[in-house]
One Martini backbone bead per residue (centre of mass of N, CA, C, O) as a GRO file, in nm:
protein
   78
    1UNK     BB    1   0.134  -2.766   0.061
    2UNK     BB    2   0.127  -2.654  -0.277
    3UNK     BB    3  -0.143  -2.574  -0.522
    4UNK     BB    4  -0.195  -2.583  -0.865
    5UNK     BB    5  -0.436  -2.461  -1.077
    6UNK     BB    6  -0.657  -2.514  -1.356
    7UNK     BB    7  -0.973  -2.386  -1.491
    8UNK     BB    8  -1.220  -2.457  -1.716
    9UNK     BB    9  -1.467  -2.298  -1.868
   10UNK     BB   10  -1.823  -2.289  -1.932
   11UNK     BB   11  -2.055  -2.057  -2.089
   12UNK     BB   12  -2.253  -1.893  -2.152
   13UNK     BB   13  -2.397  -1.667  -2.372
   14UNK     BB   14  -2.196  -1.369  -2.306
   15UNK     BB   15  -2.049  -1.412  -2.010
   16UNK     BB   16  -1.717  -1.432  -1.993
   17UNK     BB   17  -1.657  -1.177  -1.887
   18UNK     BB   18  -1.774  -1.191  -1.630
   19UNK     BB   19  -1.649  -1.432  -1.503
   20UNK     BB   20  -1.388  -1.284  -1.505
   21UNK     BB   21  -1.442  -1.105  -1.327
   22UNK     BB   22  -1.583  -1.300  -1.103
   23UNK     BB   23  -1.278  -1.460  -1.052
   24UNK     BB   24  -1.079  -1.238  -0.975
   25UNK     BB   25  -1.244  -1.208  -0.635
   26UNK     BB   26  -1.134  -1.469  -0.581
   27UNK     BB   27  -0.965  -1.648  -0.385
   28UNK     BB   28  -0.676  -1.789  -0.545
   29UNK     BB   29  -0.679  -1.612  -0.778
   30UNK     BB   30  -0.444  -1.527  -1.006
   31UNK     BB   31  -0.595  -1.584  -1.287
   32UNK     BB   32  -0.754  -1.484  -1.587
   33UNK     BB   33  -0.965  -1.534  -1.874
   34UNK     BB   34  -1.028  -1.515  -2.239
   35UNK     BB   35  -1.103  -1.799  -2.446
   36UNK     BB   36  -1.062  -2.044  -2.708
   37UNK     BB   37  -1.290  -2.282  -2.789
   38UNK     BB   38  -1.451  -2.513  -2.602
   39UNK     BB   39  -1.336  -2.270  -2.385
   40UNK     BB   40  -1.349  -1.938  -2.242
   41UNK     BB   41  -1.238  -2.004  -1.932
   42UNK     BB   42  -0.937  -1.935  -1.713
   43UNK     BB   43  -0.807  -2.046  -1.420
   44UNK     BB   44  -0.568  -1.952  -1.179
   45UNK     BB   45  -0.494  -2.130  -0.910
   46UNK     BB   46  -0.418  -2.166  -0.505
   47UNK     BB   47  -0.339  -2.360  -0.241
   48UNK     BB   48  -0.246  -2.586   0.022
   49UNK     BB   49  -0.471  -2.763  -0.071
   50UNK     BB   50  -0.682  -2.972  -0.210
   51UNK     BB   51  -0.907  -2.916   0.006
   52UNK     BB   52  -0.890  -2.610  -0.025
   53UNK     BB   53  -0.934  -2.588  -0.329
   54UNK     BB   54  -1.235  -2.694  -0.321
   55UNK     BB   55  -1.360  -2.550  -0.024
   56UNK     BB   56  -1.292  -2.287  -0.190
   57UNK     BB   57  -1.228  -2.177  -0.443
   58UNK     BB   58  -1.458  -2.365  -0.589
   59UNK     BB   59  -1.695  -2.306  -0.472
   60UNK     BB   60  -1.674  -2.021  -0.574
   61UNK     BB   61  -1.730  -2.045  -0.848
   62UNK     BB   62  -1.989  -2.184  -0.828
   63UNK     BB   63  -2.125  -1.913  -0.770
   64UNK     BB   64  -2.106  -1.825  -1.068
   65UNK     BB   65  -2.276  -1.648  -1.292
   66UNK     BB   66  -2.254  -1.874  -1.619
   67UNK     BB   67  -2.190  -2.139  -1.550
   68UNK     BB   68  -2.200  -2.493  -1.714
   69UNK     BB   69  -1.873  -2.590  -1.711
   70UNK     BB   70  -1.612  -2.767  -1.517
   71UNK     BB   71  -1.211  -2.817  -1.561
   72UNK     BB   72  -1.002  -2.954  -1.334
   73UNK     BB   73  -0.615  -2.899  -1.309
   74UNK     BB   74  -0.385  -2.998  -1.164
   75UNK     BB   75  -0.041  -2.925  -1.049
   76UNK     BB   76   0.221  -3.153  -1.124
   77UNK     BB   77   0.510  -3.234  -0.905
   78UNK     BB   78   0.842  -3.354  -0.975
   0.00000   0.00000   0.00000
């Protein structure tokens, strides 16, 4: 099974470039952007599985200095 997801991130003020940059260069990552909103950072990421999806793309983003809040969104195939 694979999965892609979306993911919301709000950022500290002055922070979303940098984000963008180091979402970048994570595994599973394919897609980064700054956008406007209630969230400044999307990122399009994929693994093969919700559990791979958790303890790889998402652990690692959680390490990235900047982030204040996330907001992960699985698509859903039917």
């Amino acid at each position: 099974m694979s999965v892609t997801a979306y993911i919301l991130i709000q950022t500290e003020v002055g922070k979303a470039a940098d984000v963008v940059r180091a979402a970048r260069t994570v595994t599973g990552v394919t897609e980064a952007n700054e956008i406007t909103g209630p969230y400044d950072v999307i990122v399009r990421c994929g693994a093969e599985s919700l559990d791979a999806l958790g303890q790889n793309v998402i652990a690692s983003l959680q390490q990235v200095g900047g982030i204040t809040r996330t907001l992960t969104c699985p698509v859903v195939t039917v």
